[in-house]
TORNU-93497 format. One line per 10 residues: their letters; for each residue x, y, z of C-alpha. Coordinates in pm, 1 decimal, decimal comma, always signed. Each point is the difference from the previous one (the first is absolute). Layout:
<sites>
a	X:Y:Z  ...
</sites>
This chain:
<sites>
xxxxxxxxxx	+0,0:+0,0:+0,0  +110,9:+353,2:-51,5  +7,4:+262,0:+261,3  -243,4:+301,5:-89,7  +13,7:+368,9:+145,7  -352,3:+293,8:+57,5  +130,8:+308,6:+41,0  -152,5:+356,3:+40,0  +148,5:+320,5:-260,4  -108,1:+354,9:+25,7
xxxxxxxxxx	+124,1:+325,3:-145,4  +208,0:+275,8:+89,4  -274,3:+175,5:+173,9  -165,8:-307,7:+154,1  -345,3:+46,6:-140,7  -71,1:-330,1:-125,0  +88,9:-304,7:+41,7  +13,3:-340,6:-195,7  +82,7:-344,9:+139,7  +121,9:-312,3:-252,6
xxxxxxxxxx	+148,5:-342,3:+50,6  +267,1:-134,0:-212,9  +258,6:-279,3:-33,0  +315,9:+233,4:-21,4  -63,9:+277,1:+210,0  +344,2:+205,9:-142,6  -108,3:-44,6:-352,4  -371,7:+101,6:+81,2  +106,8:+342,2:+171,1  +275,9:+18,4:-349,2
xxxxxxxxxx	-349,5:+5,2:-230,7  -190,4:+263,1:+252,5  +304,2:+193,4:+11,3  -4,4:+26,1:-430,6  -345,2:+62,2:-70,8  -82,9:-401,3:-116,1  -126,1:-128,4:+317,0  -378,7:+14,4:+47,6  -232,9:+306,2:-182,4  -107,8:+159,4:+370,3
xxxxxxxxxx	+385,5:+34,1:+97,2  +102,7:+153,8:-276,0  -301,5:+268,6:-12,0  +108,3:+99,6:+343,3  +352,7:-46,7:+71,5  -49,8:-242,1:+225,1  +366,3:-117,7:+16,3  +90,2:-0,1:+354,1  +50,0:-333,8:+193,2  -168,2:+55,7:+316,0
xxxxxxxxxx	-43,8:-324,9:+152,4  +61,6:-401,3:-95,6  -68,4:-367,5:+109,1  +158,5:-306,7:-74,9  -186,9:-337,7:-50,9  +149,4:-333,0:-73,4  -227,6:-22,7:-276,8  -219,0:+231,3:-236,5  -329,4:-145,9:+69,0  +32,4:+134,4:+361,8
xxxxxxxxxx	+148,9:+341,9:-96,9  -332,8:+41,4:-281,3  -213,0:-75,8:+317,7  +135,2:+246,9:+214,1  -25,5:+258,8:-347,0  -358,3:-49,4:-38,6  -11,5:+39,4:+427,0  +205,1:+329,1:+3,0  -233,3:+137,8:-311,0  -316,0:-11,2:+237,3
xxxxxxxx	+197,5:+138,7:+265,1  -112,2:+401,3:+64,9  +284,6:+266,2:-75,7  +50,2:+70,5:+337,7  +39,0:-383,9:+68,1  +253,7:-13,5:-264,3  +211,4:+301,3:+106,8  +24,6:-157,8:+364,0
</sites>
């Protein structure tokens, strides 16, 4: 099994934010970082790594995305 990775990006100003999971976590943040990660990231600059988890596989880490996405802001920012 491969290990997965959610993690939480926001921009400069901190006004959104966006949480993913992926299998390479440094290659993921790469993409954000030059505009050909996901559509919502690049629209608002959302390029700063703000918080990760590790899981020993991706199965668990797409669980915890889909958890963390019904999470309020004020949850997430905690």
């Amino acid at each position: 099994m491969s290990n997965g990775f959610v993690y939480i990006l926001t921009n400069k100003n901190r006004t959104v934010l966006y949480v993913g999971a992926t299998k390479d976590l440094k290659q993921r943040i790469e993409q954000h970082g030059n505009g050909k990660g996901a559509v919502f990231t690049k629209n608002y600059n959302a390029t700063i790594l703000i918080y990760f988890e590790e899981f020993d596989c991706y199965s668990e880490a797409f669980k915890r995305e889909k958890q963390l996405k019904n999470w309020h802001r004020n949850w997430k920012l905690n």
